[in-house]
C-alpha positions as CSV (number, residue, x, y, z in Angstrom):
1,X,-43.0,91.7,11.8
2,X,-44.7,88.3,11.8
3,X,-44.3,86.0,7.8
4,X,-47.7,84.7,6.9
5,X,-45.3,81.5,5.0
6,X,-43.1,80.0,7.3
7,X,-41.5,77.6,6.4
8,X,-40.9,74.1,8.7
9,X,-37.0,74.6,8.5
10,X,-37.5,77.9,9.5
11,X,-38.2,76.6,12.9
12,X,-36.8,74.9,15.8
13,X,-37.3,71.5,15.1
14,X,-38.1,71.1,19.0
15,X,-41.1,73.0,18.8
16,X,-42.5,70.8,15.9
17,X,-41.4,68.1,18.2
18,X,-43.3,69.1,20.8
19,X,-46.6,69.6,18.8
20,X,-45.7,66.2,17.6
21,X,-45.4,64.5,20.9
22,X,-48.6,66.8,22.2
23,X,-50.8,65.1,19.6
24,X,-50.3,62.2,19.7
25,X,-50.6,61.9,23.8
26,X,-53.8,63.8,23.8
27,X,-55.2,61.7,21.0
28,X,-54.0,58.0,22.9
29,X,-55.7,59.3,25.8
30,X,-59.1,59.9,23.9
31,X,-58.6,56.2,22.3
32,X,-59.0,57.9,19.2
33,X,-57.7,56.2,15.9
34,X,-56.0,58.5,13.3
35,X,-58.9,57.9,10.8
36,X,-61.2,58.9,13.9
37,X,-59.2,62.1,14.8
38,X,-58.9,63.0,11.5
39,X,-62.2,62.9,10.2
40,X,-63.2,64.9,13.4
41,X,-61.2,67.7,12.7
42,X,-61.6,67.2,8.6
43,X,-58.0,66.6,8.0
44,X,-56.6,64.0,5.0
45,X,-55.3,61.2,8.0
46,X,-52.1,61.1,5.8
47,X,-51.6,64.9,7.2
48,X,-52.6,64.1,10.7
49,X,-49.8,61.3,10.6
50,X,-47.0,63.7,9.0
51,X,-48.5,66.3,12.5
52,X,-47.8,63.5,15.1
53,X,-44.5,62.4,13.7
54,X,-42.7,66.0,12.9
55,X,-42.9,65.8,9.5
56,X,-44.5,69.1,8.6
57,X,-45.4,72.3,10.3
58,X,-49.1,72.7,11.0
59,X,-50.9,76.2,10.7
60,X,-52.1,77.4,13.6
61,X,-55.6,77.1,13.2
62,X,-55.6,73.1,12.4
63,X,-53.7,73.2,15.9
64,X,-56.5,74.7,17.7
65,X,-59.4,72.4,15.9
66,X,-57.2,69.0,16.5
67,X,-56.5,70.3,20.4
68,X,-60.7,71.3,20.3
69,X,-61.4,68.0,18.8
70,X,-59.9,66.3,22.0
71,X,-61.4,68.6,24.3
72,X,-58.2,71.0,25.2
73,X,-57.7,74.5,24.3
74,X,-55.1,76.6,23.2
75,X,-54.0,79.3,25.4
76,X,-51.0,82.0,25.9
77,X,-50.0,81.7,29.3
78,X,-47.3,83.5,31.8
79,X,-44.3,80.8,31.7
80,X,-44.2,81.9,35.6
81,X,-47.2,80.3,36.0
82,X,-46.6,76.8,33.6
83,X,-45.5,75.0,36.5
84,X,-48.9,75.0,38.7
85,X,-50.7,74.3,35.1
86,X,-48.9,71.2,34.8
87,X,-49.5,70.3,38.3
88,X,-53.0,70.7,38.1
89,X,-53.1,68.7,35.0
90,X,-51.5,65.7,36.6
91,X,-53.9,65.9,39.5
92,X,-57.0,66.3,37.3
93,X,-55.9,62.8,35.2
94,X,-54.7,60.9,38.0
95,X,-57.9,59.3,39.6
96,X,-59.7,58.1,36.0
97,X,-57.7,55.2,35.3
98,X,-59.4,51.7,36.2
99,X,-57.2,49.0,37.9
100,X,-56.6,45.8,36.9
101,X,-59.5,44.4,38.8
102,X,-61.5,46.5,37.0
103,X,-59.7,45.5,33.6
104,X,-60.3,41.6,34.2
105,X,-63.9,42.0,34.5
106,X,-63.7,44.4,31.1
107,X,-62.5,41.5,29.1
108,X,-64.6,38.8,30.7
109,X,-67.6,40.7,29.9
110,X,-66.1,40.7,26.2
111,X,-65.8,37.2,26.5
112,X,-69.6,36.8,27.2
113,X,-70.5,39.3,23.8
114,X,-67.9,37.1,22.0
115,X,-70.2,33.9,23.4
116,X,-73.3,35.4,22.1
117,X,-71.8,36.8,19.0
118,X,-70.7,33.5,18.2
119,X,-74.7,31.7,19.0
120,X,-76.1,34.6,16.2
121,X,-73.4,33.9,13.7
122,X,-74.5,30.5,13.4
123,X,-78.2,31.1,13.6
124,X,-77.9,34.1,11.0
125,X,-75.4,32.8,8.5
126,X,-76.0,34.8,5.9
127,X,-75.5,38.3,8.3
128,X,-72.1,39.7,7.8
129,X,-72.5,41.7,10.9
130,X,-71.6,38.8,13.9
131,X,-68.7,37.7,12.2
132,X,-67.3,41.7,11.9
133,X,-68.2,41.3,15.6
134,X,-66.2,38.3,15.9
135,X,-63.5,39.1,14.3
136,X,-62.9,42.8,15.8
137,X,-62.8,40.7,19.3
138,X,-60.3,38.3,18.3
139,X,-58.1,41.3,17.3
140,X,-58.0,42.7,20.2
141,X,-57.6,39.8,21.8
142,X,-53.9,40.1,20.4
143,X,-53.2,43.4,22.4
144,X,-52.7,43.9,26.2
145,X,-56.1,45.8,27.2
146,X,-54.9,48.9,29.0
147,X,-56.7,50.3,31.5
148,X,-56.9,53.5,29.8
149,X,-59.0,51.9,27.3
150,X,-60.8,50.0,29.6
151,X,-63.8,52.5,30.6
152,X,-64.3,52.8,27.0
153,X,-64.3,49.2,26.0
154,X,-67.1,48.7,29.2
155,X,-68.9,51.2,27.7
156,X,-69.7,49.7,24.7
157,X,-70.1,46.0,26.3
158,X,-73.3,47.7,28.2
159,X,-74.6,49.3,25.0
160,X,-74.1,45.8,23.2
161,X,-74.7,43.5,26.1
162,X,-78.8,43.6,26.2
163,X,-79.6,43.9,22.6
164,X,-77.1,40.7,22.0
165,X,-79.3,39.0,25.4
166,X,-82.7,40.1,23.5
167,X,-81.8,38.5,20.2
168,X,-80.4,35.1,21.8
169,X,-83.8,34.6,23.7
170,X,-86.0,35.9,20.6
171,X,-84.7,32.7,18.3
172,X,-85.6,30.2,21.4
173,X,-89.0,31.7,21.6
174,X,-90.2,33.9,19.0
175,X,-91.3,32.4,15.2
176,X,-90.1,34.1,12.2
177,X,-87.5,36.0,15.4
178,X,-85.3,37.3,12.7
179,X,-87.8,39.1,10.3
180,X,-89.0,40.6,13.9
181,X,-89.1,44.5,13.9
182,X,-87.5,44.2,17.6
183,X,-85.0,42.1,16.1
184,X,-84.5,44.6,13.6
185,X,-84.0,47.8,16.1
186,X,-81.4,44.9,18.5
187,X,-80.1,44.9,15.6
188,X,-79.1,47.9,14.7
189,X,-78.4,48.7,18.3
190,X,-75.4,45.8,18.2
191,X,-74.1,47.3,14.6
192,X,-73.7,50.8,15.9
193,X,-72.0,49.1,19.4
194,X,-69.7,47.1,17.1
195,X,-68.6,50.3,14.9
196,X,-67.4,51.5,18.2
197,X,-65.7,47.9,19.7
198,X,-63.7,48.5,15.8
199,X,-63.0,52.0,16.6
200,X,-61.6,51.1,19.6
201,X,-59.6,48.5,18.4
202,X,-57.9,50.8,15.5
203,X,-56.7,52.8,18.5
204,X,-55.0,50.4,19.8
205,X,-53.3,49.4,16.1
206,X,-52.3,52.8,15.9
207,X,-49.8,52.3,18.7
208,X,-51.5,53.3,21.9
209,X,-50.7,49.7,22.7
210,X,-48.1,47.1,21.7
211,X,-49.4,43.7,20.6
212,X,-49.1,40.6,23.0
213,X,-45.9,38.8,21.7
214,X,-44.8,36.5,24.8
215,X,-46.7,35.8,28.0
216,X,-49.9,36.7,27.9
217,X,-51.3,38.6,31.5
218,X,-54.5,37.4,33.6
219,X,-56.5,39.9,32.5
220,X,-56.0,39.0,28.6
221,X,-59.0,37.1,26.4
222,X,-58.3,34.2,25.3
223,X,-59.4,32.9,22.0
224,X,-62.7,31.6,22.5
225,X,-64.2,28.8,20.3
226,X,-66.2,28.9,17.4
């Protein structure tokens, strides 16, 4: 007969290890921040952090909608069979991952959004948005820049890239450029973008990453001037 309470010392503590571990792999491979996770599945983060550190014993159900959340599901299968599962899985994550190549020219994209940023801070003073922008890139300018996180980091460089280009070239040419209803839509285009960059970089606080404390690698920012 199945309890409806268990309690967590009730159980192996390998098996809440394991959901643990689970977790928190799936959710660093989604560059997902705990706050991010959490409010997708509609957890209190605090719980989410007690679930990826063995602390408690989740129910079953906020198992499934955490593993739905990150695009897995969860299924019984024969333990004969586990082993080809797992080989699959490896094979299906193996070719995603950008090289370093592919990383360098990441971060020296970020570098030219960090250039721009840095033009539209000083025309628009009084905006609080460039300098969010500003400082979420100098943050992550303190952490190696996985490749994991790489595609994701691109991703929001190309949705950033052109509004930021449109907005330089609209105070060169355009009068009254900030009061501009194109301005206005670039800039709400480069707010949303930046909500993402800071997203991103909360992942890689939460320990996906560990912060530059020595040499720094060639594909790393450097700190560009303000």
């Amino acid at each position: 007969m199945i309890q409806k309470n268990i309690s967590s010392k009730s159980l192996p503590k390998p098996a809440v290890i394991y959901v643990a571990d689970a977790v928190r792999t799936a959710r660093m491979d989604k560059a997902l921040s705990q706050r991010a996770l959490s409010e997708k599945v509609g957890i209190p983060q605090g719980h989410l952090s007690k679930i990826e550190n063995g602390q408690v014993d989740p129910r079953l159900s906020s198992i499934i909608e955490i593993a739905r959340a990150l695009d897995y599901e969860i299924a019984f299968v024969p333990r004969a069979l586990l082993p080809a599962i797992q080989s699959l899985e490896r094979q299906a994550s193996q070719p995603a991952r950008p090289t370093n190549q592919e990383v360098r020219a990441t971060v020296q994209e970020l570098s030219k959004v960090q250039h721009d940023a840095q033009k539209l801070a000083k025309e628009l003073p009084e905006s609080e948005e460039f300098q969010k922008l500003l400082t979420t890139i100098r943050e992550i300018q303190q952490y190696k820049l996985d490749p994991r996180f790489a595609s994701r980091v691109r991703e929001i460089i190309e949705q950033m890239r052109p509004a930021l280009a449109a907005m330089v070239a609209a105070q060169k040419h355009i009068k009254n450029w900030a009061e501009n209803p194109n301005t206005q839509r670039q800039l709400q285009q480069i707010i949303r973008a930046a909500a993402a960059l800071r997203q991103t970089r909360n992942a890689l606080a939460h320990g996906a990453i560990e912060p530059v404390r020595e040499s720094i690698p060639a594909y790393q920012l450097t700190t560009g001037d303000e």
